[in-house]
N, C-alpha and C positions, 0 to 999 in steps of 0.2 A: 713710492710704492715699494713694499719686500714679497718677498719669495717668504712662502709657509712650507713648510714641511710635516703635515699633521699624521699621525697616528690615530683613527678613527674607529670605535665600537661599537657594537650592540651584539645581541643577544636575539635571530631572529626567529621567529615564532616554529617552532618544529626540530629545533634545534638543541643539544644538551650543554653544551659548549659554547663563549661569549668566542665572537669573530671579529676578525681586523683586519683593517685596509689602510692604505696610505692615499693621501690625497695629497697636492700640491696646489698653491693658491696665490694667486698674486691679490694684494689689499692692503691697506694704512696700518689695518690692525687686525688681529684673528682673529674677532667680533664678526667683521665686514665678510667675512667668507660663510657664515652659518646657513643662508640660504641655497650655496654653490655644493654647503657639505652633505647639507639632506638631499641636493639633487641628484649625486652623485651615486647617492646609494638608496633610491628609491624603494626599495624593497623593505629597508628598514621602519618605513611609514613615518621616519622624525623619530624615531623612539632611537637616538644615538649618541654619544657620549667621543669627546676628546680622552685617550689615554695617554698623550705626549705630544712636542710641536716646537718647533725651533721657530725660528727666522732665520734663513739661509742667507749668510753675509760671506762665507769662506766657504769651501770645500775642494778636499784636495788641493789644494798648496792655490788654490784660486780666489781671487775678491768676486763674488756674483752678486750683477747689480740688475735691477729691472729698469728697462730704458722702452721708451715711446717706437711702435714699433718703427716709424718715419726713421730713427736712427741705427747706423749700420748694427752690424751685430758682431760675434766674433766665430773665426771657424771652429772654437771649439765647441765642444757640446757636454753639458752636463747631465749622466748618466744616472738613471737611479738604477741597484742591482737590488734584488731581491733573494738573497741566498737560500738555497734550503740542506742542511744536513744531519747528519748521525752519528750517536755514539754507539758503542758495543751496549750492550745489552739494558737498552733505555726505550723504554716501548713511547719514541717521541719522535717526532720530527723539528731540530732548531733552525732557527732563521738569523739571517747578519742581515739588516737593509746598510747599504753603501750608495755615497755619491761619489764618483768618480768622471772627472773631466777626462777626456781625448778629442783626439780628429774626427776618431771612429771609434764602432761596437766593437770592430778586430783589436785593438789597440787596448780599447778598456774592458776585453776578456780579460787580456793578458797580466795587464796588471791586479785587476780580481783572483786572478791564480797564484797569484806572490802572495797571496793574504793569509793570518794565520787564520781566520777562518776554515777557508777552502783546504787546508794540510791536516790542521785538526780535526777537521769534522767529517775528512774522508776516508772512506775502510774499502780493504784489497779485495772483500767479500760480494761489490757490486753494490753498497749501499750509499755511492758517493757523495760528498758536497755537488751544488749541480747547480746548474743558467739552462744552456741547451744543447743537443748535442752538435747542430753542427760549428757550435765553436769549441770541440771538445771539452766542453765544459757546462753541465748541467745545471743550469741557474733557472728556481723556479718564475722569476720573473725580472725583465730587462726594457726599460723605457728610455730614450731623451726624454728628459722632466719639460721640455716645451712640446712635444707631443702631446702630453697628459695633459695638459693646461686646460680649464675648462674652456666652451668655445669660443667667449668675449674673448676672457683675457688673452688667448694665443691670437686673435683678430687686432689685440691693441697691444702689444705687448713682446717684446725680447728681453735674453740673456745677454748680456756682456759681462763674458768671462775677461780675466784680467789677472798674470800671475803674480802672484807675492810673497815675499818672504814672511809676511805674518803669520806669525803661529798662532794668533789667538784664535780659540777655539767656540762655537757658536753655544750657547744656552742652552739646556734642553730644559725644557717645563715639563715633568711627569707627574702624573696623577689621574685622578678622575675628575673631569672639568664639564659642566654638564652643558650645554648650546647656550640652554637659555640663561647662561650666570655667569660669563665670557664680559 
């Protein structure tokens, strides 16, 4: 079984602007998750679209394996951030998504804050990079990626993180990839 990392689309009715969400999925193959991704976003009636999707093998300097939940797990935890910042006079709001392992949320602010993200994208005017504020740091969104798990898979399923010098870096599939042609 692998860890998905999906970038997920549609366009929902009343709306002028295409919207995005992140979903995480444990499954053989991203095919196997298409049921769990329209569950997820109900709203979108099935009218949804892949815009990108890894298989999560590494992050952050970690080997991430999906392991039966019957076996231990590790005390770290794999963190998704969900950045949001600004430029000077760019009528936009950008986004960094990051996975970041630590012990803890306190832990993996921190090193969120080292990121050239968070220095770039932040301005002395109040318009900052951001999480949330009580970790001084305004991040529009911060989950353990086994929280978010849909609610089989986190019933059958953990992370075993594992550190490694491997650099190699995971695949990313970008495009427009439609459910039913997966």
């Amino acid at each position: 079984m692998k860890l998905f990392y999906v970038i997920i689309g549609c366009t929902p009715k009343g709306r002028h602007t295409e919207q995005h969400d992140a979903f995480f999925g444990i499954a053989e193959h991203i095919r196997d998750l298409v049921p769990e991704i329209i569950n997820f976003w109900p709203e979108a009636q099935g009218i949804l679209h892949i815009d990108a999707y890894r298989e999560v093998t590494i992050a952050d300097g970690y080997r991430v394996e999906v392991i039966e939940k019957t076996e231990k797990s590790t005390e770290e935890a794999l963190f998704f951030f969900n950045l949001g910042g600004y430029l000077p006079n760019v009528l936009q709001e950008f986004h960094h998504q990051m996975l970041v392992v630590e012990n803890n949320l306190a832990e993996a602010t921190k090193k969120v804050k080292a990121t050239p993200f968070f220095r770039d994208y932040h301005q002395p005017n109040g318009a900052s990079s951001h999480i949330d504020d009580k970790y001084a740091l305004d991040v529009d969104d911060v989950f353990a990626v086994e929280d978010i798990l849909p609610a089989s898979q986190k019933a059958n399923y953990n992370l075993r993180l594992t550190k490694t010098e491997d650099k190699t870096e995971d695949i990313i599939y970008n495009g427009y990839f439609k459910l039913n042609q997966l």
